[in-house]
N, C-alpha and C positions, 0 to 999 in steps of 0.2 A: 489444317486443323491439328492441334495439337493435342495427343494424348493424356490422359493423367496418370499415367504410369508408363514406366520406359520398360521397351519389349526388348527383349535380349532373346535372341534366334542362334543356337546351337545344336547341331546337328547328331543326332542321335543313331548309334549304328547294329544292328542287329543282322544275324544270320536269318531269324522268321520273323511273322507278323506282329506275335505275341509273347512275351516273354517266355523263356524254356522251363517246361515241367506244366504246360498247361494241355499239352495234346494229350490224346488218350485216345486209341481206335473202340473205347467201348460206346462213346456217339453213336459212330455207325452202327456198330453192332445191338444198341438197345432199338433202333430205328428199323434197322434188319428182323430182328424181332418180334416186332409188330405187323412188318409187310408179311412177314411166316404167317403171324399168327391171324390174320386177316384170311390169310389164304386154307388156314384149318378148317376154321369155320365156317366159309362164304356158302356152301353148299345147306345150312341150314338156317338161313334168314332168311327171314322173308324179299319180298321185291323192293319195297322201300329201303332195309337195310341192306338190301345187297347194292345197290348204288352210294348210296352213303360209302359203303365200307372199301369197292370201289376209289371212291375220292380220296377217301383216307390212305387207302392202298399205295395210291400214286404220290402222293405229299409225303408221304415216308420214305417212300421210292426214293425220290428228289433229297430229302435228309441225308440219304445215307450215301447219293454221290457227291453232295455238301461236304460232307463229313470225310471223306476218302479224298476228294481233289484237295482239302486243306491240309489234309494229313502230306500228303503227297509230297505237295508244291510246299509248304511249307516248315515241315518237320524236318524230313529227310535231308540227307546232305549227299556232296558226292561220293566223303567216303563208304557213306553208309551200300550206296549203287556200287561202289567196288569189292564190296563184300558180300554185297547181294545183289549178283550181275541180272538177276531173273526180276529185283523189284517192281521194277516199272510194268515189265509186262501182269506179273503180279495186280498190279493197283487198276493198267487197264481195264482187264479182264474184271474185277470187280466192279469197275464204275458200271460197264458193258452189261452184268448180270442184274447190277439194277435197274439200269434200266430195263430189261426183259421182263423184272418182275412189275415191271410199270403195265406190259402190255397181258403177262399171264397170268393165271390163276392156279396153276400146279402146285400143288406146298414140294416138287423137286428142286423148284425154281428157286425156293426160298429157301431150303437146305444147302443147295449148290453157294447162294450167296451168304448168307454162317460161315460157309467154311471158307470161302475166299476171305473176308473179312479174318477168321480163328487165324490162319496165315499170313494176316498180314499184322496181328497182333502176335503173332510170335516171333515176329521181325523186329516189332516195334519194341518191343520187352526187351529183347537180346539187344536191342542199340541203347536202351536206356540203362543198363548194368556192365556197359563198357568205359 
């Protein structure tokens, strides 16, 4: 079968997924935000919205380790891990925390992961103004 138009296959080459200047850790952190603010309130809904908010809870959850493994895997470079020998453990520890707030309700849980996220955008800042 012959086409109607000739395809020309040229190999395209990039360090991330997506072109650079589109990450941004405030993803996570708006996501983060919600599983917080989920967690402020759950004590004063009712039983129907507290299952709901619940589901919500955990889909954000999930967001926000979305949003941190692409950040990760795909933003960062090695120089970046030689200047910031702690990243990785860093990024761990976050994905780790969300999922915790997948299983708890404490708004500590949801503070504790703010700040790991504020950390890891203050990482993300200082690589982008170098």
């Amino acid at each position: 079968m012959k086409l109607p138009f000739a395809l020309s296959i040229k190999p395209v080459y990039a360090h991330c997924d997506l072109p650079c200047g589109v990450y941004d850790p405030a993803q996570a952190r708006i996501e983060a935000q919600s599983v917080k603010a989920i967690m402020d309130k759950y004590e004063g809904l009712d039983d129907h919205n507290k299952t709901r908010a619940i589901i919500i809870k955990e889909e954000r959850a999930e967001l926000v380790k979305h949003h941190l493994m692409v950040l990760w895997a795909d933003y960062f470079k090695p120089e970046h891990i030689e200047q910031y020998p702690d990243l990785h453990t860093k990024f761990w520890l976050a994905i780790k925390m969300a999922g915790d707030c997948k299983h708890h309700l404490e708004v500590e849980y949801g503070d504790k992961l703010l700040e790991a996220i504020d950390e890891i955008a203050t990482i993300f800042w200082e690589t982008k103004k170098a």
